[in-house]
C-alpha positions in Angstrom: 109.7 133.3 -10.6 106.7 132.3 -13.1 104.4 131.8 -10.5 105.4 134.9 -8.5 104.4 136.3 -11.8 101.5 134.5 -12.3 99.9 135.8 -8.8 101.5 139.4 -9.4 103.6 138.9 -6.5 105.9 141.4 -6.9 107.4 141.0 -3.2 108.6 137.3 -4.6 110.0 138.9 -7.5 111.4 142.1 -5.9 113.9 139.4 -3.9 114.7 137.2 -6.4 115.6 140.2 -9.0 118.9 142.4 -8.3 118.5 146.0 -8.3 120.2 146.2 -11.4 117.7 143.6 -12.9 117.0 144.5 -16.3 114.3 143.0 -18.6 115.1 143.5 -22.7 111.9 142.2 -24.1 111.5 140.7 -27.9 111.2 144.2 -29.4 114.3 145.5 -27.4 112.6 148.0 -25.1 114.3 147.7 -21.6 112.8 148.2 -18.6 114.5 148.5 -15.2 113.7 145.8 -12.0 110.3 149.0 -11.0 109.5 149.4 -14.3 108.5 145.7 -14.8 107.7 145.1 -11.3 105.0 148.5 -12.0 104.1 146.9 -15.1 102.7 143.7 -13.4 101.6 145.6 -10.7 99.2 147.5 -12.2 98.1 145.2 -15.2 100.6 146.2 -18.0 102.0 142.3 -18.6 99.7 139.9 -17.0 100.9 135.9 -16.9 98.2 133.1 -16.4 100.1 129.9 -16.9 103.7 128.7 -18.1 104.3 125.3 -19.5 108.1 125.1 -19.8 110.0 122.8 -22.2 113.4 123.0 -21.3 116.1 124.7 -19.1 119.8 124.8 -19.8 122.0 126.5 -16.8 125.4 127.1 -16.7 127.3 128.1 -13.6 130.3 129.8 -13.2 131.5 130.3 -9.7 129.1 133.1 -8.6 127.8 133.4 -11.8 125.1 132.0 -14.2 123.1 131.9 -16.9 120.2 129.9 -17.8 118.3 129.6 -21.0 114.5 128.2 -20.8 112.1 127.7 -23.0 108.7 128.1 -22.1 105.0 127.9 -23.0 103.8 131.4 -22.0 100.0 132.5 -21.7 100.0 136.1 -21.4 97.8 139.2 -22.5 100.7 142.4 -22.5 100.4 146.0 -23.1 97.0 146.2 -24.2 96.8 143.1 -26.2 94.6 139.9 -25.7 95.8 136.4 -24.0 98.2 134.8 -26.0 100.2 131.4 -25.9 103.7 132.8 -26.3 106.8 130.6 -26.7 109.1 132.7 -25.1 112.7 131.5 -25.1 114.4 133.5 -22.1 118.2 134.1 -21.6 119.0 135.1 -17.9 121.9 136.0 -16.1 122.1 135.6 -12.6 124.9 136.6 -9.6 125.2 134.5 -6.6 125.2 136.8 -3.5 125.4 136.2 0.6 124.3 132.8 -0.8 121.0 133.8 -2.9 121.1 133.6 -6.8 119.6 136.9 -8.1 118.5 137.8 -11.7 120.6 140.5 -13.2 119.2 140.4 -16.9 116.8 139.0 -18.6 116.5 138.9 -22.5 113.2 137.5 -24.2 112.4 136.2 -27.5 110.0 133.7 -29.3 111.3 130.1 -30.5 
């Protein structure tokens, strides 16, 4: 997912993400799976590397969440690069065999 990210490759990310995907950022605004998918499209959130720390994943027959913390360097809305150490809480849904993101909540750690 990071490096889809990373590259902007929002095809990677558009199959990995449900429809319902929703992003709640550290400030609590949500976006939607196409708002965030626009947003790296067209230069809004921009990720250049990801250094992560640790990963916790629980699984619950077709259901999951998984806690990371990573080392984020990212320049977002407007601002400059920053190293950002994002904790990420994410709920995934197993479907025809694919885990999908369904949420994902971000904060700092």
């Amino acid at each position: 997912m990071y490096q889809a990210m990373i590259a902007k490759d929002t095809a990677t990310l558009n199959h990995v993400y449900a429809d319902e995907m929703v992003l709640i950022h550290m400030t609590g605004m949500r976006q939607s799976k196409q708002q965030y998918l626009d947003a790296i499209a067209d230069g809004t959130l921009n990720y250049y590397s990801v250094q992560h720390e640790h990963m916790d994943i629980k699984i619950d027959g077709d259901q999951a969440t998984m806690t990371g913390r990573s080392r984020v360097m990212a320049a977002v809305f407007g601002g400059g690069r920053s190293n950002w150490r994002l904790q990420l809480r994410f709920k995934l849904v197993k479907r025809e065999g694919l885990w999908l993101f369904t949420e994902a909540s971000a904060g700092t750690y």
